[in-house]
DSSP file (Angstrom, degrees, kcal/mol; ACC not computed):
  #  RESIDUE AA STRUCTURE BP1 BP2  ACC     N-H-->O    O-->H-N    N-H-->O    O-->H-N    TCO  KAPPA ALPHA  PHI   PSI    X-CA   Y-CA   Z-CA
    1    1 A X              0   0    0      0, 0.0     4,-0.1     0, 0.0     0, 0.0   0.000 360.0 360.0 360.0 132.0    5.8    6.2  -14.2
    2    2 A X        -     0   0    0      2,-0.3     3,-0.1     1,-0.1     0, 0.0   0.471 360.0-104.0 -34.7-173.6    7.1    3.1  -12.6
    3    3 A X  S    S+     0   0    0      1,-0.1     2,-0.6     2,-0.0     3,-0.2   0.344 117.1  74.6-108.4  21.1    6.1   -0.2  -13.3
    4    4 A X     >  +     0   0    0      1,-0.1     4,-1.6     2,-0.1    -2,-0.3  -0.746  61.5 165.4-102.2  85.1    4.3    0.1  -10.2
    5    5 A X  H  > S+     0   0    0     -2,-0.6     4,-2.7     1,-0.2    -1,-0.1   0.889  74.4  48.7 -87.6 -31.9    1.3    2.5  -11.4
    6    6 A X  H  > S+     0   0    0      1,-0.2     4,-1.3    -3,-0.2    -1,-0.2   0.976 106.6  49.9 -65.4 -35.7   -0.9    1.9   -8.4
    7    7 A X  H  > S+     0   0    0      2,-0.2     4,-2.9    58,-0.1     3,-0.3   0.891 112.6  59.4 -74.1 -36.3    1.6    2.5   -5.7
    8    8 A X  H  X S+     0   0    0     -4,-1.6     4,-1.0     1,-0.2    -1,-0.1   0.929 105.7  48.0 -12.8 -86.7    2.4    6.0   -7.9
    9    9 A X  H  X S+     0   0    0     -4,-2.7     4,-0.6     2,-0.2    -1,-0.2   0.513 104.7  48.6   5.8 -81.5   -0.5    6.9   -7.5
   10   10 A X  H  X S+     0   0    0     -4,-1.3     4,-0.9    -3,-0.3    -2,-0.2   0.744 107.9  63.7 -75.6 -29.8   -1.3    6.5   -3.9
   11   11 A X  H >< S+     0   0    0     -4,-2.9     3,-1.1     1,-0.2     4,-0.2   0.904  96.8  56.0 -62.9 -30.1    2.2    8.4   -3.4
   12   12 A X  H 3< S+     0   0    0     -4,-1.0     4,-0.4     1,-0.2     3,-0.2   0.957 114.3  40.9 -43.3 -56.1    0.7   11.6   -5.1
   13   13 A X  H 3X S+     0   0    0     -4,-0.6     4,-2.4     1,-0.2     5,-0.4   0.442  85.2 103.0 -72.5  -2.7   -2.1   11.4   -2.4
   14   14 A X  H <X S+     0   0    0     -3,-1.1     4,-1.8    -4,-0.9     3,-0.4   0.786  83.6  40.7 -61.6 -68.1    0.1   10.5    0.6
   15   15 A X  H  > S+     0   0    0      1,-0.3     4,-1.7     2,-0.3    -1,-0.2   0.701 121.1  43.6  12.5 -74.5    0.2   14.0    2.3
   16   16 A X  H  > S+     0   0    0     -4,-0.4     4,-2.2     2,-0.2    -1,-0.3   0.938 117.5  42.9 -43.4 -75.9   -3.2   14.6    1.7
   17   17 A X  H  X S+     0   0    0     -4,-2.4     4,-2.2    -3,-0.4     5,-0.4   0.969 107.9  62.3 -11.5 -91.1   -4.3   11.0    2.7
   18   18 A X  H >X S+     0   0    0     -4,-1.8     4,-3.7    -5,-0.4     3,-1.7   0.816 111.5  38.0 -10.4 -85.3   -1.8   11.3    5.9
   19   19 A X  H 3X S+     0   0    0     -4,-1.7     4,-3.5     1,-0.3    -1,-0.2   0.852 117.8  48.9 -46.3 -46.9   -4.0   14.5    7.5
   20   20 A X  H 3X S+     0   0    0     -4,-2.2     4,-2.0     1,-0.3    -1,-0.3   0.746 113.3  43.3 -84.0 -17.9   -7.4   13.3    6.5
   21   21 A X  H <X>S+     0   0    0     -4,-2.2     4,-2.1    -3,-1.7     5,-0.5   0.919 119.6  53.4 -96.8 -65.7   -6.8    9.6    8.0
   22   22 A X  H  X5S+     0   0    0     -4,-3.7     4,-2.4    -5,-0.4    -2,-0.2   0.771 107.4  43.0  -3.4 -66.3   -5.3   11.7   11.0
   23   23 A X  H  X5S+     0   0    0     -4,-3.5     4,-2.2     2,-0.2    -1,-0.3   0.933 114.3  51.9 -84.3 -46.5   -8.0   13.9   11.7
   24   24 A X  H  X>S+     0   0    0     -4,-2.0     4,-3.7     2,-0.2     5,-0.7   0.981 111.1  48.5 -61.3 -51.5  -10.8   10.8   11.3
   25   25 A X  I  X>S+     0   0    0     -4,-2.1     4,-4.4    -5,-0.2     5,-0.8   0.985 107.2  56.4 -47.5 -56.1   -8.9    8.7   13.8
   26   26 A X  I  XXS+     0   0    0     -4,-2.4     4,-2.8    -5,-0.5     5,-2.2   0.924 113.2  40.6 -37.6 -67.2   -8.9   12.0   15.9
   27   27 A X  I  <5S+     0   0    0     -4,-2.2     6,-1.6     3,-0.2     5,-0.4   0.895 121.8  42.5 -51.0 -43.4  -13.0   12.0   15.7
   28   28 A X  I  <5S+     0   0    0     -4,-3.7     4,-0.3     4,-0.2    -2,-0.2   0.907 129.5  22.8 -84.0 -41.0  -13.3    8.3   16.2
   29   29 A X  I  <<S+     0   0    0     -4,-4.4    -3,-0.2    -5,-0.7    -1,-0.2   0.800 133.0  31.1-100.5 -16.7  -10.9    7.7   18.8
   30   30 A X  I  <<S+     0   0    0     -4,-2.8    -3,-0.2    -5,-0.8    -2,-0.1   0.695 131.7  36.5 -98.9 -50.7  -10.3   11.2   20.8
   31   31 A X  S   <S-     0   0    0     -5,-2.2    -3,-0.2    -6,-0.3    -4,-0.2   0.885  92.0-130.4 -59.6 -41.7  -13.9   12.2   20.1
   32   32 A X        +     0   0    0     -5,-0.4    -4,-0.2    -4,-0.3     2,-0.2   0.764  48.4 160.0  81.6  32.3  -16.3    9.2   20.3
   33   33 A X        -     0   0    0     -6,-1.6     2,-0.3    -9,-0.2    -1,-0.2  -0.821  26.4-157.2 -89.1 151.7  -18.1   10.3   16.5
   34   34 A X        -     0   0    0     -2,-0.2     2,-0.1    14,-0.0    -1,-0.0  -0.919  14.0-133.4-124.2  79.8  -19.7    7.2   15.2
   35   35 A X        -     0   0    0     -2,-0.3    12,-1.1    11,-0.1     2,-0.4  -0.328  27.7-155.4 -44.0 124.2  -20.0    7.6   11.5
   36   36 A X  E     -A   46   0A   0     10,-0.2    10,-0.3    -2,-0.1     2,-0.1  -0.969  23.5-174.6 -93.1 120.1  -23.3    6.7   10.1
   37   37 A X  E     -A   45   0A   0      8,-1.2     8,-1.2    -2,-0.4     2,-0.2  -0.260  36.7-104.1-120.8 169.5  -25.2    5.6    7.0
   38   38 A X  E     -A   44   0A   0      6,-0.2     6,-0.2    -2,-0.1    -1,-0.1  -0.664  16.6-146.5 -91.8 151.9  -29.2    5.1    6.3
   39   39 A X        -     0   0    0      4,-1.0     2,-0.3    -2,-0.2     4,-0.2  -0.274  52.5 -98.9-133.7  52.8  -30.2    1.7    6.3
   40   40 A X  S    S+     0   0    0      3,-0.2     2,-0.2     2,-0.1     4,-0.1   0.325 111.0  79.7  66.6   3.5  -32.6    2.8    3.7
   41   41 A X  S    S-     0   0    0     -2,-0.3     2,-1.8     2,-0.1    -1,-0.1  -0.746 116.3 -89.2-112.8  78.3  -36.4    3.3    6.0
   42   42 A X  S    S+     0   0    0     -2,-0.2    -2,-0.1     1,-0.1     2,-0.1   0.151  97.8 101.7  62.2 -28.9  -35.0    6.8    7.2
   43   43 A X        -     0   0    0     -2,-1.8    -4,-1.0    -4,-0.2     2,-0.8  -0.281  66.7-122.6-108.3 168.0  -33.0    6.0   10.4
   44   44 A X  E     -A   38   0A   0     -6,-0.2     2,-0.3    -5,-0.1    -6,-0.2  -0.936  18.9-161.3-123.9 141.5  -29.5    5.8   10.6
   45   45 A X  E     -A   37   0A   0     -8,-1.2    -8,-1.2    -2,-0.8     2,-0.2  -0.997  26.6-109.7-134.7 134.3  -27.5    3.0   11.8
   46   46 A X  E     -A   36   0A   0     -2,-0.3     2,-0.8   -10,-0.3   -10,-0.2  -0.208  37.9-164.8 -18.4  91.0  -23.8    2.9   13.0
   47   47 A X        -     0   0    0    -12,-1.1   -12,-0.1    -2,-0.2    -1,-0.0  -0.808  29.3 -95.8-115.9 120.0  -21.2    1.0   10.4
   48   48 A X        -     0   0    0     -2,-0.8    -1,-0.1   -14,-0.0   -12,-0.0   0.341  35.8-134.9  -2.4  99.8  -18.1   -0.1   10.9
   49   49 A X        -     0   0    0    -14,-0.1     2,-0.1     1,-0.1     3,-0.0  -0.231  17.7-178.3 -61.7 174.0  -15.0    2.3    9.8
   50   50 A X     >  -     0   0    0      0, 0.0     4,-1.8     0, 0.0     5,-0.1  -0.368  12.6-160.6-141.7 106.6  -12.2    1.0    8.1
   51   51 A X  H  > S+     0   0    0      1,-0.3     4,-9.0     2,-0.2     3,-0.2   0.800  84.7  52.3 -43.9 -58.4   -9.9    3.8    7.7
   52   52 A X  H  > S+     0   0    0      1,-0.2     4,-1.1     2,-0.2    -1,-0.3   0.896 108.0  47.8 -45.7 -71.5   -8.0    2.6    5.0
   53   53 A X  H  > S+     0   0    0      1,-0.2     4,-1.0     2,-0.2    -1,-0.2   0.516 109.3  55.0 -54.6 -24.1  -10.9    1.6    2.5
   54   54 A X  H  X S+     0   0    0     -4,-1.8     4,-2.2    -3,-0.2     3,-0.5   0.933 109.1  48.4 -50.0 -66.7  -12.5    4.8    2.9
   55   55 A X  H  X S+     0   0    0     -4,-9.0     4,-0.7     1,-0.2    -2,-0.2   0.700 106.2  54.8 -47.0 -31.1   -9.6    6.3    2.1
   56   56 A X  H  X>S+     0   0    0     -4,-1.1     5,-3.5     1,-0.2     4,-1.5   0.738 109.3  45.1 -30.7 -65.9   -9.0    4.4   -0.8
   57   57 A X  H  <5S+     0   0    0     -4,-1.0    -1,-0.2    -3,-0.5    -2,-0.2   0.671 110.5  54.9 -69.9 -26.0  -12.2    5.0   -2.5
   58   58 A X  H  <5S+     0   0    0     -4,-2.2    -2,-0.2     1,-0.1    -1,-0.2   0.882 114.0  39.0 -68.8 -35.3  -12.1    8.5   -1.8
   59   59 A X  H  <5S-     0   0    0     -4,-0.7    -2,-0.2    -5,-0.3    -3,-0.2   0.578 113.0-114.1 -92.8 -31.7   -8.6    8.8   -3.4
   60   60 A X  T  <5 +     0   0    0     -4,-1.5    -3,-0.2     1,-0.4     2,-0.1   0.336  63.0 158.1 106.0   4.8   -9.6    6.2   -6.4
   61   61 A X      < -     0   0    0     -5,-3.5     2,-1.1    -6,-0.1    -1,-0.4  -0.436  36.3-148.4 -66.7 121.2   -6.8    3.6   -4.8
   62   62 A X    >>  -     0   0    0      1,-0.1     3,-4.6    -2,-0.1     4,-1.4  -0.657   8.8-164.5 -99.9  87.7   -7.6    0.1   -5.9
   63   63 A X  H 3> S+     0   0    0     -2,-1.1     4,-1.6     1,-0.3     5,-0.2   0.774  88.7  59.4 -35.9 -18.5   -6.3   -2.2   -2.8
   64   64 A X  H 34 S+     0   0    0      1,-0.2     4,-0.4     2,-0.2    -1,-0.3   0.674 110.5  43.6-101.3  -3.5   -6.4   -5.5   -4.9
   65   65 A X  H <> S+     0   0    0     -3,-4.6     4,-2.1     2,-0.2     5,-0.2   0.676 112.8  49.9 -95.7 -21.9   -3.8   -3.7   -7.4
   66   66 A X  H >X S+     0   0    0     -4,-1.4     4,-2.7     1,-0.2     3,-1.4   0.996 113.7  47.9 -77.2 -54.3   -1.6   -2.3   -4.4
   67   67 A X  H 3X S+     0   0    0     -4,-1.6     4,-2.7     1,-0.3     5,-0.3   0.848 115.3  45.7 -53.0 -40.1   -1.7   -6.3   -2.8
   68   68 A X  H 3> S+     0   0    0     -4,-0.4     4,-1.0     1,-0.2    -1,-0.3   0.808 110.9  54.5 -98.9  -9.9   -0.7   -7.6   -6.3
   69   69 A X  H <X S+     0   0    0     -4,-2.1     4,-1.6    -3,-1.4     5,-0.5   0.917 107.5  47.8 -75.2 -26.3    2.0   -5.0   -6.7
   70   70 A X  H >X S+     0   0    0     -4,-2.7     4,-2.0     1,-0.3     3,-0.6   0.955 105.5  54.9 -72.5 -34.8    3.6   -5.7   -3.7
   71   71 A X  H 3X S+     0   0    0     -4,-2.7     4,-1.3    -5,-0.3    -1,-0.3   0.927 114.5  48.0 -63.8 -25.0    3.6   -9.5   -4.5
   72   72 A X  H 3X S+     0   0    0     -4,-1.0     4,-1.3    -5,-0.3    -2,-0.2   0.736 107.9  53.4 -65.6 -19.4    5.4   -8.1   -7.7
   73   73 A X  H <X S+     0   0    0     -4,-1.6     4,-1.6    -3,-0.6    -1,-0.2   0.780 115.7  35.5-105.2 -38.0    7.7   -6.0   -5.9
   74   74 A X  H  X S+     0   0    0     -4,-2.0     4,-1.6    -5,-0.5    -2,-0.2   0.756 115.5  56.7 -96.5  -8.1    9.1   -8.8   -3.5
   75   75 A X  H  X S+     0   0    0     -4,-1.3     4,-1.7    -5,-0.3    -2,-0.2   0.970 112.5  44.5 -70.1 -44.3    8.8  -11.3   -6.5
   76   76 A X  H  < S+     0   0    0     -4,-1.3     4,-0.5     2,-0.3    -2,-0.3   0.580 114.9  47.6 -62.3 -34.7   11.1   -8.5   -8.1
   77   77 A X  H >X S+     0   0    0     -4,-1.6     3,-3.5     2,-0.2     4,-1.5   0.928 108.5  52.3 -85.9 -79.7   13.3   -8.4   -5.0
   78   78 A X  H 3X S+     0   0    0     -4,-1.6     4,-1.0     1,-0.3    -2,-0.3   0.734 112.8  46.1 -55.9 -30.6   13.7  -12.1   -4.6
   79   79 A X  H 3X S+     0   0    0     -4,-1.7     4,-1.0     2,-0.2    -1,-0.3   0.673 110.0  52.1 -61.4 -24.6   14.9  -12.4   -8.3
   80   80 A X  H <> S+     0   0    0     -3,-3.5     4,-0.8    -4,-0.5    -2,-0.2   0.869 112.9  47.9 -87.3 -40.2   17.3   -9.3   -7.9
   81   81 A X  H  < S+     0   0    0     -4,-1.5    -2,-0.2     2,-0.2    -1,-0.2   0.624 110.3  50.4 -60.7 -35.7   18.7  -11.3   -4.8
   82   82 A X  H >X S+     0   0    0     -4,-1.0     4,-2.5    -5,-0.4     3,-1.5   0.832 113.1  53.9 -85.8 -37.3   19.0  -14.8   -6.8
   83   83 A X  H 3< S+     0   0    0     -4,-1.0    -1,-0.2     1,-0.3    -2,-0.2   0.871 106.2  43.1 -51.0 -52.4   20.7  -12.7   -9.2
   84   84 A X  T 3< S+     0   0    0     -4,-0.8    -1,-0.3     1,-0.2    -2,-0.2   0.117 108.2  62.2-104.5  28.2   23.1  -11.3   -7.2
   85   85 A X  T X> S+     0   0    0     -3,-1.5     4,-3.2     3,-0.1     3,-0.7   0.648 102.8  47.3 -75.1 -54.3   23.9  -14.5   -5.5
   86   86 A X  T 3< S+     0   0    0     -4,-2.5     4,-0.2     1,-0.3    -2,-0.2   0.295 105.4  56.9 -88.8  16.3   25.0  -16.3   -8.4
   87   87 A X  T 34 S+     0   0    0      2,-0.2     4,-0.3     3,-0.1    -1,-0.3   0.086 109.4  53.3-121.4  14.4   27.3  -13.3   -9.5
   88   88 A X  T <> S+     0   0    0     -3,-0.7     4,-1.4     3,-0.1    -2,-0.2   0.553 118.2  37.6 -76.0 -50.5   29.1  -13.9   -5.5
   89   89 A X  H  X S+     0   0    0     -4,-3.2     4,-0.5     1,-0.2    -3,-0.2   0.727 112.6  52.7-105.0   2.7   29.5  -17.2   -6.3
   90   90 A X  H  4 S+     0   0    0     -4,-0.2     4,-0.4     2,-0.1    -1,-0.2   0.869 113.4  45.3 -87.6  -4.0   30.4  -17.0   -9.8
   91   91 A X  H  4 S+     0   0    0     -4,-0.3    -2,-0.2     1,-0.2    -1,-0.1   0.675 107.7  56.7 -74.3  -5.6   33.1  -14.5   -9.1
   92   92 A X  H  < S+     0   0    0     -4,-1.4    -1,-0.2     1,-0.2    -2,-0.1   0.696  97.1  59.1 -92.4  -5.5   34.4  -16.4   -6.2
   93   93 A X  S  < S+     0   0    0     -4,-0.5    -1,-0.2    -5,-0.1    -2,-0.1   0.638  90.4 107.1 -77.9 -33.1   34.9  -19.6   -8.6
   94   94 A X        -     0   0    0     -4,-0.4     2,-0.2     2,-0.1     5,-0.1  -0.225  63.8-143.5 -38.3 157.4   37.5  -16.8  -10.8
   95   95 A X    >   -     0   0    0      3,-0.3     3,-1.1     0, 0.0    -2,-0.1  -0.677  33.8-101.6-118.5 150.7   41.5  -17.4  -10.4
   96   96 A X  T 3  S+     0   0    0      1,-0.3    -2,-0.1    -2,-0.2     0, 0.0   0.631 128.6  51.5 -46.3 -34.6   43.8  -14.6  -10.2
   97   97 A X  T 3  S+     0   0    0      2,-0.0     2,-0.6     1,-0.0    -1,-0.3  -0.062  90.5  92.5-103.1  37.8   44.4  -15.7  -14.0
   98   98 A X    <         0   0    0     -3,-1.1    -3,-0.3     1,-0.0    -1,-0.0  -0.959 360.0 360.0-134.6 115.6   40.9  -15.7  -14.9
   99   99 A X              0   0    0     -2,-0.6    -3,-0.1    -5,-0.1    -1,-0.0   0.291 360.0 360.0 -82.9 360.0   39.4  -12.3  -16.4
């Protein structure tokens, strides 16, 4: 396992994930289906999709750990960058006699 456990995770489920997000966009947007809920006296009332968060929950994917790996991942990038900045310029400060 990385040190990224959430993003892991969701890669196990991508395939899977992929079709199922597919096929709902396919009902919502080719079809017209209007997914529904109870609004708790019997009737059903029309709520608002959001593909992603369904999926999420379906799949066990916790979005506020994917958002703080990816600030980890470009915090992790910009350090690898700083890194390899100051090993440009400290080789370019070498002389031919300088090891």
């Amino acid at each position: 396992m990385s040190q990224y456990p959430e993003h892991d995770k969701m890669e196990t489920v991508q395939d899977e994930a992929r079709a199922v997000s597919a096929f709902l966009e396919w009902l919502i947007e080719e079809r017209g289906v209007t997914l529904c809920r109870d609004d708790g006296r019997g009737r059903l009332e029309p709520f608002p999709v959001n593909i992603e968060s369904l999926l999420a929950g379906h799949f066990k994917i916790n979005l506020s750990k994917i958002d703080a790996e990816k600030e980890q991942m470009l915090q992790d990038l910009r350090t690898a960058n700083e890194q390899a900045r100051a090993g440009v310029v400290e080789s370019r400060g070498r002389t031919a006699d300088t090891p």
